[in-house]
N, C-alpha and C positions, 0 to 999 in steps of 0.2 A: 291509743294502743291499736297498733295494729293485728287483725287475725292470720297468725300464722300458717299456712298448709305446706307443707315437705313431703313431695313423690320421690318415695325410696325405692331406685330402678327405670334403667330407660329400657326394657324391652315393650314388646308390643302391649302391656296394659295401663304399664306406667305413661308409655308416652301417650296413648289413646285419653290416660283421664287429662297429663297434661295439655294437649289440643284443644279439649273441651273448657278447662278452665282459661285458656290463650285466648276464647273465647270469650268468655263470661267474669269470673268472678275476677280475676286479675286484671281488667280495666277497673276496677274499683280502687281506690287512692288508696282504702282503708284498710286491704286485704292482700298479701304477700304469700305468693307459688311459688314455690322452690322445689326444683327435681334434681335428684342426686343419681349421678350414674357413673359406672365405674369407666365406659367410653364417651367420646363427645359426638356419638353414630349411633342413631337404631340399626339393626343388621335385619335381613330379611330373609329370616332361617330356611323357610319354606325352599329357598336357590342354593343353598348352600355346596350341596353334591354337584351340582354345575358349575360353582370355581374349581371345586375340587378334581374335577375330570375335564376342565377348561374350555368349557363354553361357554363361559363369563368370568368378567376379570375381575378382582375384590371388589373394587371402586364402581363396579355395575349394582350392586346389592345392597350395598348402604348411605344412608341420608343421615348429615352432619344437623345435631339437633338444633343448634344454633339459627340456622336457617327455617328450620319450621315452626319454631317457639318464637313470638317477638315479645311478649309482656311476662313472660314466664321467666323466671330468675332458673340460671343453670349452673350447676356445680359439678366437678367434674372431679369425683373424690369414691374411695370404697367406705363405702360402708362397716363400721368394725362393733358396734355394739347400741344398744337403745337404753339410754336413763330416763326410766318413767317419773323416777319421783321429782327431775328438775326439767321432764318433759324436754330433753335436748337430745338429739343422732349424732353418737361420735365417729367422727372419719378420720380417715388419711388422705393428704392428698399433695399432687406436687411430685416433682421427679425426689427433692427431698425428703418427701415420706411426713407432712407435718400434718400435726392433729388440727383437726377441725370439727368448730361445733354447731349444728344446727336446731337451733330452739323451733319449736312446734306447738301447736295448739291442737291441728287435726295432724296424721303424720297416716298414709298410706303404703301400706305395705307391698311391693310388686317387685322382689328383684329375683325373680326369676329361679332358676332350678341350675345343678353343678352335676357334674358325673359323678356316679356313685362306683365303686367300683370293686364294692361289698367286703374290703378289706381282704381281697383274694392274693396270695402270696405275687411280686416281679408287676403287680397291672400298674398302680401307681408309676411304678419306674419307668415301663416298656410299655404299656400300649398306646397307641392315636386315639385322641378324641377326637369328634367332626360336631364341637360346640361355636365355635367361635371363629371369624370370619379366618383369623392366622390360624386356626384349625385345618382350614381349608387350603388355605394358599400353600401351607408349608403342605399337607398332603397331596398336593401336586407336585410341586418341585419334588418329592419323594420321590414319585412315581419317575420323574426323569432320571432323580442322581441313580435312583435300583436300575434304570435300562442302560444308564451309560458304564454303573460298575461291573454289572453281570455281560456286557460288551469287551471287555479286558479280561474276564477272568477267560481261563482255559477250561480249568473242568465245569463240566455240566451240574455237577454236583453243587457245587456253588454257584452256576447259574439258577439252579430250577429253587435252594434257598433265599436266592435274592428275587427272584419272581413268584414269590408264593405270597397270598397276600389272604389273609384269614381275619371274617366280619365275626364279630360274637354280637348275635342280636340280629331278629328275621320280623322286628317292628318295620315302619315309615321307612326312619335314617338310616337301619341297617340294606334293607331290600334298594333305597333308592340310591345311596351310594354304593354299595356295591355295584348294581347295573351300570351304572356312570365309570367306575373307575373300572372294571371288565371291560367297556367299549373303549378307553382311553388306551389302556396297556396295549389291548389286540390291535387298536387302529396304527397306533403307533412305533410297536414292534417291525413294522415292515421297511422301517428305515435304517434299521442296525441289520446288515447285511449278515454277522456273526453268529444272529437269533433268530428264534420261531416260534411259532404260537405253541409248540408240543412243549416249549421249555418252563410256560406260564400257564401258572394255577391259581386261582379265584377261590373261595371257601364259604358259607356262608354256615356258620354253627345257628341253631335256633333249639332253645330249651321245648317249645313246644310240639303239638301234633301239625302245623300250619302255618306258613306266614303270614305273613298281616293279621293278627286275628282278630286285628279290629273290623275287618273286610268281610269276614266270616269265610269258610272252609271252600266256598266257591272261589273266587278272585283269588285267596291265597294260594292254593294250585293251581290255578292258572300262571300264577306271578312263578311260580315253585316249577312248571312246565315250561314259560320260557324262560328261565335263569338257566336251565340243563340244556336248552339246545343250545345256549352260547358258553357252552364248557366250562357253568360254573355249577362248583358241587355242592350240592346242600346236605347237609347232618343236623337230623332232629331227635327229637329226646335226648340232647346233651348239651353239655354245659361248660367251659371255659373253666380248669380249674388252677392253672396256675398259667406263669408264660417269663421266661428268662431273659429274653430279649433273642431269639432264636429258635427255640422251639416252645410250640403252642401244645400245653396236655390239657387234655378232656378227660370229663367228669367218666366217660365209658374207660376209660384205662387207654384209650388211643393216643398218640400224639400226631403233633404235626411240624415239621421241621418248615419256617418258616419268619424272615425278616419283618414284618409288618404285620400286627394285631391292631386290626380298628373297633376300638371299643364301643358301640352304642346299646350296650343291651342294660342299663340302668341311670336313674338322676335321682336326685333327691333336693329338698329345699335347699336354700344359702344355710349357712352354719350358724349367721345371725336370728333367723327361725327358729331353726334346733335350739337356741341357748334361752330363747325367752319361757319365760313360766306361764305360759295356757295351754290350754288344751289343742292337740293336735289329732288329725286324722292321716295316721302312712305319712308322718313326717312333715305335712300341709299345716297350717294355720288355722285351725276352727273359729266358721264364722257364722255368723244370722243370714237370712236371706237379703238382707239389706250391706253385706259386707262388713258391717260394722263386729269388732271382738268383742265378747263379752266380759267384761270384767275391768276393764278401763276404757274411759270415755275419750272419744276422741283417736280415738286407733283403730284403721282399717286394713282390707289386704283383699286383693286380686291378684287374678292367675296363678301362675305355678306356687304361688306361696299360700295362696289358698284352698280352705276345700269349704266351697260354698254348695249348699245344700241342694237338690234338684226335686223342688215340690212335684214334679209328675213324675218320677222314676224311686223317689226315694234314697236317691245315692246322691253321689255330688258331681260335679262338673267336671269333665276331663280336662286336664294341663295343656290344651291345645291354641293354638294359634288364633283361632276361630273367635273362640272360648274367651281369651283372652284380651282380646282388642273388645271386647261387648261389655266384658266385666269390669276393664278400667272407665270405660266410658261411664255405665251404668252406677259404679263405683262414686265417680266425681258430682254426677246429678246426686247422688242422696249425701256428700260431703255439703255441696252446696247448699241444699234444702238445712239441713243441719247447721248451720251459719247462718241462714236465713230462717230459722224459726221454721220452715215447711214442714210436712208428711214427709213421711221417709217412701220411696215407692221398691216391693220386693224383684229381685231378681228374676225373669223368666224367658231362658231361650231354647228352642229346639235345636239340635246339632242339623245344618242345611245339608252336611255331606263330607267324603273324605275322598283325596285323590290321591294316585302314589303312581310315579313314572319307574320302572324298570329296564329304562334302556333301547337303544335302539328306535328312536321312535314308536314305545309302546308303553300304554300302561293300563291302569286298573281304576276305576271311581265305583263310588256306590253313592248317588245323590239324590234326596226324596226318597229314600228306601228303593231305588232305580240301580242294578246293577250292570257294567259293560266294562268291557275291555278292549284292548286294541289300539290304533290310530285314534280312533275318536277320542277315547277317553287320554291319550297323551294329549291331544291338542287341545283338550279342555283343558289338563292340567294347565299347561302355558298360559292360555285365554284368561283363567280365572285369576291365577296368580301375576301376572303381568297387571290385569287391572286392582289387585290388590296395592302392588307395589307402588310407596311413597312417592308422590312427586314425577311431573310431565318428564321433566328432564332424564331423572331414572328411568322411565320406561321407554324415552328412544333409544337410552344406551342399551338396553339390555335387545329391542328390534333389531338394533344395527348388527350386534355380538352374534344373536339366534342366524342373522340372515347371512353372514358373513362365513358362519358356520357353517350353512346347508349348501356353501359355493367353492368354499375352499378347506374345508376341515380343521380341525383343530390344530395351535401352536403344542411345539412341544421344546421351548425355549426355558431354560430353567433360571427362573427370574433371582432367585437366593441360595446361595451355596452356604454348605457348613463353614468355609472361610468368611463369612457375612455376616452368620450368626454372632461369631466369636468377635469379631471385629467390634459390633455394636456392644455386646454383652460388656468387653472393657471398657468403650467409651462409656459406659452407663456407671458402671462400675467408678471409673475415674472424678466423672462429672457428680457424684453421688458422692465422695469421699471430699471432693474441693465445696462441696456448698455445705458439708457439714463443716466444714473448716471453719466455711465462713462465717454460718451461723454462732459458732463457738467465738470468734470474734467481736460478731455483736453483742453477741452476751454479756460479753466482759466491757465493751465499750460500756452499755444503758451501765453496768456496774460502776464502773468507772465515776460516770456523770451523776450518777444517783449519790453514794458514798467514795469518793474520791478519797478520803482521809483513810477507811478502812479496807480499801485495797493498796495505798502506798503501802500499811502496815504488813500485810499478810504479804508483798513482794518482798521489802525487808528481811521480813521473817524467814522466806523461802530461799535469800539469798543467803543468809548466814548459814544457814540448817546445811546449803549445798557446798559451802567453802569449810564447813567444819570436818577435820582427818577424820579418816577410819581410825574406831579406838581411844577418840580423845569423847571429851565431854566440855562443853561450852554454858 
C-alpha cells in the first residue's frame, strides 16, 4: 500500500511544498504526490499589473508545472468538495466537465483566496478583477478597445465615460495597478490624434485614512503624493457601494460616471474552505503551529487557506506571497516527518519586508523595519522580484520585456477583441455539447455489451410506445 499525499492548489504554497516533496519523499516507490490545480501554470502575482499595463507579456510571468515537477503526479482538475469519511477530493476536470476522484492519506490544503465582493449590488456582474493571469491580459486589451472606442465617438461626454477608470481598494494590487494602468492610458493617448489626457481620469476609492497601510501612514502618503501629481484622484473614507456597469456610487452619496471598475479591495478563501466543518479564523482554515487541522488526522493547509498562528505577535500569518511559499515548504517537512514517524517542527518566520511600485519608475518598500522611497526602492522592487521569479528561462524573458521597454515604450496592439471572445466561447460551447454526445454513446455501448438482451428489450418497448396513435391504447 502505497502512502497517499494530494496538494490541493498550485499557487505559491502548494507548488513550494510540491518541489520539496519532487525532492524527497516522491522518489520513494512506496509513497505517491499528487497536486491538483485548477491551471497546468503557477502565475507569478507579484508582475501581474505589468501584463496589465504591458510591460510584460502573459507568457513572461508564468511557469507550466509540468516542467518543474518531475516525480510528482499532476492533475489538472477544480476542486469541488473533500469526503473525509472515504478520505477521497472530488473534482471536475476535462473540457467535458467529468468527475474525478482522489483518494488521500495526508491531503494539504493550499488553493488559494477568490474575490470577495461582499455581495455589493452590479459588482459580480460589472466589475474587473486583476486575479488571474486572463485578468490581466484582457484588462489590457480593455484598455486599447476604451482608447479606440472613445476615438469614434463625437461627444466628449462619452469620451471622458469611456476613459474613466475607478480602482476600489488603495492595498498592494489596487495602488500598483492603478499606477501601471495611469501610465499606460497617458503614454498612450498621444497616438489617437482625436484625444487628450484632459479627456482621462484615474480614481483610486480607499475605505481608509491612508494607503498601503500595511506601509504605515508615511510611505502611504508618499504613494497618495505621487499618484496626485500624475492626475490620479484618490477618495478616502469611502466605499464602493453599488456599480451598474456605467456609473460607480459611493458609500458618501457621490457617484461616478464611469466604463471600468477594478475591483481589488477584498478575497476571501475557496468555497471548498468555507463548506468544511472546522473551525475558522475571517474565513481561513484554523490550524496548529505545525499546519496540521485539528480534529482529523492527516489534513493540513497553507497560505491563503490558512490561518497559522504567529507565536511572536500572537496573530497569525498574513496571506502573502512571502508567507506563502515558507509555509508550503515548512508545511511538507512536517507531512514528511509525519509519514516518517519524525517530530513535528513549529512554524516560525519574520515578515523580511514589503515592496509596492506606483508607477513611473517609483515606488515605496519598508524592509528590516528600513523605510524609502523613490528610484531605489522601484529598482529593488524589480531586483527582488526578478530573482524570485521561477526558472532561468522566465527571468531573461521578462530582462528582455523590462529593457526593450526602457528603449522603445510600450505596444499598444490589442491582442483579443470581443469578436474573439465569442468566437472561442461557441467553439467551447459546441465542443462541449459533441463530447457529451459522445459520452452518452458510450454509455449505452458498455450497456449494450454488459446486458444486450435487456436493452433489445427496452428498444422494442420504445418502438412500440412511439408507433402507437394518439388516443388509442396498445
Amino acid at each position: 500500500m502505497k502512502t497517499r499525499i494530494v496538494i490541493a492548489g498550485g499557487g505559491f504554497a502548494g507548488l513550494s511544498a510540491a518541489m520539496y516533496f519532487d525532492k524527497t519523499l516522491a522518489r520513494e516507490a512506496d509513497v505517491e504526490v499528487t497536486l491538483i490545480s485548477r491551471e497546468n501554470f503557477v502565475l507569478f502575482t507579484p508582475m501581474l499589473h505589468e501584463v496589465a499595463a504591458g510591460d510584460l507579456y502573459p507568457g513572461d510571468i508564468v511557469n507550466p508545472l509540468r516542467r518543474i515537477l518531475r516525480r510528482v503526479r499532476f492533475v489538472e482538475a477544480d476542486v469541488q468538495s473533500i469526503d473525509f469519511k472515504h478520505r477521497v477530493v472530488r473534482c471536475l476536470g476535462g473540457l467535458e466537465r467529468f468527475e474525478l476522484n482522489c483518494e488521500f492519506d495526508h491531503l494539504l490544503l493550499a488553493l488559494g483566496s477568490e474575490t470577495n465582493f461582499f455581495n455589493l449590488p452590479g459588482l459580480n456582474d460589472w466589475a474587473i478583477t486583476i486575479k488571474s493571469i486572463t485578468d490581466a491580459a484582457l484588462l489590457r486589451n480593455r484598455l486599447v478597445a476604451l482608447l479606440e472606442g472613445a476615438a469614434i465617438h463625437q461627444s466628449d461626454a462619452d469620451r471622458r465615460r469611456l476613459l474613466t477608470f475607478v480602482t476600489a481598494g488603495g492595498g498592494f494590487s489596487g495602488v500598483e495597478t492603478t499606477g501601471a494602468l495611469n501610465d499606460f492610458v497617458r503614454d498612450a493617448v498621444q497616438y489617437y490624434p482625436t484625444l487628450n489626457e484632459e479627456l482621462i481620469r484615474v480614481v483610486v476609492v480607499h475605505p481608509g485614512g491612508h494607503l498601503l497601510p500595511e506601509l504605515g501612514q508615511e510611505l502611504g502618503d508618499y504613494a497618495e503624493q505621487k499618484l496626485r501629481e500624475r492626475k490620479v484622484e484618490v477618495i478616502k473614507g469611502a466605499r464602493v457601494a453599488d456599480y451598474d456597469g456605467s456609473v460607480v456610487r459611493l458609500s458618501d452619496g457621490s457617484s461616478i460616471s464611469a466604463e471600468t471598475l477594478l475591483w481589488t479591495a477584498g478575497v476571501k478563501p475557496s468555497a471548498v474552505i468555507e463548506a468544511l466543518p472546522f473551525q475558522k479564523e475571517k474565513g481561513r482554515l484554523l490550524t496548529n503551529h505545525f499546519f496540521a487541522v485539528p480534529g482529523v488526522s492527516g489534513l493540513w493547509a497553507a497560505g491563503d487557506s490558512a490561518a497559522v498562528p504567529d507565536g511572536n505577535t500572537g496573530t497569525f500569518y498574513p496571506p502573502t506571497a512571502q508567507h506563502g511559499l515558507r509555509e508550503g515548504r515548512a508545511a511538507a517537512r512536517n507531512i514528511e516527518a509525519s509519514v516518517l514517524g519524525e517530530p513535528l517542527q513549529p512554524f516560525v518566520y519574520k515578515t523580511q519586508g514589503q515592496l509596492a511600485t506606483i508607477g513611473r519608475r517609483t515606488g515605496v518598500a519598508k524592509v528590516f523595519g528600513i523605510k524609502f522611497s523613490g528610484f531605489l526602492a522601484w529598482w529593488l522592487w524589480r531586483t527582488v522580484y526578478l530573482a524570485k521569479l521561477p526558472r532561468l528561462a522566465k527571468k531573461l524573458r521578462v530582462m528582455v520585456s523590462w529593457t526593450m521597454d526602457l528603449f522603445f515604450g510600450r505596444e499598444i496592439e490589442q491582442m483579443v477583441t470581443v469578436r474573439d471572445v465569442e468566437q472561442v466561447t461557441q467553439r467551447l460551447e459546441r465542443l462541449r455539447v459533441r463530447m457529451k454526445r459522445e459520452a452518452k454513446i458510450a454509455r449505452n455501448t458498455d450497456r449494450e455489451r454488459s446486458d444486450p438482451e435487456r436493452l433489445a428489450l427496452e428498444r422494442d418497448a420504445n418502438s412500440r410506445i412511439s408507433l402507437t396513435p394518439i388516443g388509442t391504447t396498445k
